[in-house]
C-alpha positions in Angstrom: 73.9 117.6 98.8 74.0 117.0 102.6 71.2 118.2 104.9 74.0 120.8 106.7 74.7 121.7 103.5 73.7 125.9 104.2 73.2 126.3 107.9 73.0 128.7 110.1 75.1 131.0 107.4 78.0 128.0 107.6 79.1 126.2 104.6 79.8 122.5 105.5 83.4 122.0 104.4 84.2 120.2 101.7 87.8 119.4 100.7 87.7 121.7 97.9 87.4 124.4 99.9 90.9 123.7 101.0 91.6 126.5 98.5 89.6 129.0 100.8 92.5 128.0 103.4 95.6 130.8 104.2 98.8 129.8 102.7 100.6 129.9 106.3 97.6 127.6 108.0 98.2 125.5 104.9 101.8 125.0 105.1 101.3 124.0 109.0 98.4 121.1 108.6 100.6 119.6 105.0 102.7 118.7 107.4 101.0 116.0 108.7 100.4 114.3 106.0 103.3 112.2 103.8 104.0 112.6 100.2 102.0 109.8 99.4 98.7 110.3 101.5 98.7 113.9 99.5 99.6 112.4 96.3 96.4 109.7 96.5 94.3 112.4 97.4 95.3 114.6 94.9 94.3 111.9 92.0 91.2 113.0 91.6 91.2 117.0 93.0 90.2 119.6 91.2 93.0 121.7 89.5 92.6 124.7 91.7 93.0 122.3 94.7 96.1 120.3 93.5 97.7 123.6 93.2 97.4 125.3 96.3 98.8 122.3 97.8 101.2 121.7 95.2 102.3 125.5 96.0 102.5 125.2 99.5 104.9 122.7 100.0 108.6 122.7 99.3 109.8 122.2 95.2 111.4 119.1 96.2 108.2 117.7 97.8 106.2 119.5 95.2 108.1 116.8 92.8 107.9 113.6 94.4 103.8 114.5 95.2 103.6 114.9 91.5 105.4 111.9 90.8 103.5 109.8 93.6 100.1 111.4 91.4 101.5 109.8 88.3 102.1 106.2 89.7 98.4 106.4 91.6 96.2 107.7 88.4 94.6 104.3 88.7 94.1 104.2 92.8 90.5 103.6 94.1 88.3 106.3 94.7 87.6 105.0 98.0 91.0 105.3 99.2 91.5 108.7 97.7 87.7 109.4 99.7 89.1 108.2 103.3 92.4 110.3 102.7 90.5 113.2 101.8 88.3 112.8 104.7 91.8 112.6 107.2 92.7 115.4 105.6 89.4 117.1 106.8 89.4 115.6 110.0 92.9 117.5 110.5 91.9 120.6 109.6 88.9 120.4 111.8 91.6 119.6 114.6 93.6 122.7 113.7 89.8 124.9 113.1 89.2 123.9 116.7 92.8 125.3 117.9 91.9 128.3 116.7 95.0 127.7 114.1 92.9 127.6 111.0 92.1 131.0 108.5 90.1 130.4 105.7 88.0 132.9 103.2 84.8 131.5 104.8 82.8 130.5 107.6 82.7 126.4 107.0 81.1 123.9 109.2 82.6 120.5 109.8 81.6 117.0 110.1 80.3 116.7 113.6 79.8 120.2 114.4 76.5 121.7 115.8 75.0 124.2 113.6 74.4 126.4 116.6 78.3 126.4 117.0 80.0 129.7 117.8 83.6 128.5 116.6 84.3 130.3 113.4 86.9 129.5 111.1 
């Protein structure tokens, strides 16, 4: 546990909170991302996780993700760290464009906790 952990009423995002994130906001940031990138990460996701994303992008895409996941069960868990960490980076990006809805009030890597920029 981090020391922003609970600040300030903020949760410090973590990227299994991606689950807290609207389906349309969702759809927007996967795009940035290739099959690949979101298959690595997924390795080691929880369930709840792999499925929003899973259900948020087309069924063809849904299928080559899956199959990507299959060929990477055995990729490092650094690599699936940094990709996870893009991914946050990205949403921050998007949080900061006021183009991000989530279920809760997160802080991000870098923010201040006296920040007034809501998700």
């Amino acid at each position: 546990m981090t020391i922003m952990k609970f600040l300030y009423g903020k949760k410090e995002f973590r990227f299994n909170d991606i689950a807290s994130i609207n389906d349309c906001s969702l759809q927007k940031i996967l795009y940035e991302f290739d099959n690949s990138e979101l298959a690595n990460t997924l390795v080691s996701a929880d369930v709840e996780v792999r499925n929003k994303i899973i259900g948020n992008v087309s069924e063809r895409r849904a299928a080559h993700i899956k199959k990507c996941i299959e060929e990477k069960i055995d990729s490092d868990k650094h690599s699936q760290e940094r990709t996870q960490q893009k991914i946050i980076s990205v949403l921050q990006d998007y949080r900061n464009l006021n183009e991000l809805v989530t279920t809760g009030i997160f802080m991000f890597p870098g923010d201040s906790p006296q920040s007034n920029v809501d998700s």
